[in-house]
C-alpha positions in Angstrom: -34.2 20.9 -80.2 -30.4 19.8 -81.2 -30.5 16.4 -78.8 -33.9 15.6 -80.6 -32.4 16.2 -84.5 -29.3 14.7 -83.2 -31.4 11.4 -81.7 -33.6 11.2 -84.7 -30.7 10.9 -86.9 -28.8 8.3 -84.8 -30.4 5.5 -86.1 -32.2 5.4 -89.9 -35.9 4.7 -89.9 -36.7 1.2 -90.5 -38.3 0.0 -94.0 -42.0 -0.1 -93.8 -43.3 -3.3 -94.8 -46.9 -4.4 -95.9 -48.8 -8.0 -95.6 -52.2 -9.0 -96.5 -54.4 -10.8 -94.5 -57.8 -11.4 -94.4 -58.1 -8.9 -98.0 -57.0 -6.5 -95.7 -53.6 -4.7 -95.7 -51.8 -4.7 -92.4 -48.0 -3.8 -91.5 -45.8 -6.4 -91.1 -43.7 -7.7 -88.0 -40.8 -6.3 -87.2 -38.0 -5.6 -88.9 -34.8 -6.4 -86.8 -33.9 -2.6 -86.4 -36.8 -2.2 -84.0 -36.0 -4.8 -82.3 -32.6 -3.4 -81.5 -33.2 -1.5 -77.9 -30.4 0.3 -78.1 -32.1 2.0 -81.1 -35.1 3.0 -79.4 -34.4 6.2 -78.2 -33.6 7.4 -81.7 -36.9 6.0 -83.3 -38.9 7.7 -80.8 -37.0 10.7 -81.3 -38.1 10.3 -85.3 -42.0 9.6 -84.0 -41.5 13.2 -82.1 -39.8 15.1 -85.0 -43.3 13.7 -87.5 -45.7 14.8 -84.8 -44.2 18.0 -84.1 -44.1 18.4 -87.4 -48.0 17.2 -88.4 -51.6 19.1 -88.3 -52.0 16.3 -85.5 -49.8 18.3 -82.8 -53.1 20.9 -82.6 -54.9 17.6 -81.4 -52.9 16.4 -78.9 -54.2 17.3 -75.2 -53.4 16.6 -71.5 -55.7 13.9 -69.7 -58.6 16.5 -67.6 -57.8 14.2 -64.5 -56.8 14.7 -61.1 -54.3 11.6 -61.2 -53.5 11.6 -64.8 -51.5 13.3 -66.9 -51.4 11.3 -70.7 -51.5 12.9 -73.2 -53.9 11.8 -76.2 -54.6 12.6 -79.5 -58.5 14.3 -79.5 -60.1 12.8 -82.6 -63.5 13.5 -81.8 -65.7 14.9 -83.9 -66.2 17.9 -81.9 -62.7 18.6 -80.8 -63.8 18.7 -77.1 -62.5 15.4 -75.2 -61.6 16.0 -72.3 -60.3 12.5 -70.4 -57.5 10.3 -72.1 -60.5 7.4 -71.8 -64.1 6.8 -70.6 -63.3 3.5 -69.0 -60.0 5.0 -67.1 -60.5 8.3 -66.5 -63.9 9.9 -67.5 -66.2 7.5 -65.3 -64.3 7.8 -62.0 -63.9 11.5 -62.3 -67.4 11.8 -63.0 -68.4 9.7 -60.3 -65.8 11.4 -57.7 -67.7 14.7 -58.8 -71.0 12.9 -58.6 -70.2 11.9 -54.5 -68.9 15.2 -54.2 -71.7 17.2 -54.9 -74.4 14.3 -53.0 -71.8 14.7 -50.0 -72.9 18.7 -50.3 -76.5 17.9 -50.7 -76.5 16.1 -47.6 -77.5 13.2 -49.0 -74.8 11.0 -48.0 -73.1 10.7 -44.4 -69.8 9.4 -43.7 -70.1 6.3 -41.6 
């Protein structure tokens, strides 16, 4: 807990900055503290100290996986996700499961 206070402080949070484009409101670039690398360690240490600190850290789960282990916020509506994504993780879990049980079946030999 001490290195993350003391790494959050190391560095002061950069000035948010706003731009419109398009009528809509977006951030702008970025500001030459975050482009400093040396700095990084200490804004990341900042991004921590507000999650930890958020309702948000009640959403955050582990990646249901074999192979992966990212963690993700869970904003669906139900609460219940359980892969980091569809497209990387849900569908080839699901379809390892799917061989596995066809395999069982018998409905599949190995060549």
């Amino acid at each position: 807990m001490t290195l993350l206070n003391r790494s959050a402080a190391a560095a002061p949070r950069p000035a948010l900055q706003l731009v419109i484009t398009h009528d809509r409101l977006e951030p702008a670039g970025t500001t030459p503290l975050a482009a400093d690398p040396t700095l990084a360690p200490a804004l990341i240490a900042q991004d921590a100290v507000d999650l930890l600190l958020s309702a948000e850290i009640r959403r955050v789960r582990v990646c249901g996986a074999d192979r992966c282990a990212l963690r993700f916020p869970d904003r669906s509506p139900a609460r219940n996700r359980r892969w980091c994504s569809m497209s990387r993780c849900g569908n080839r879990t699901k379809v390892r499961l799917h061989q596995a049980r066809t395999r069982q079946s018998g409905r599949i030999t190995e060549s």
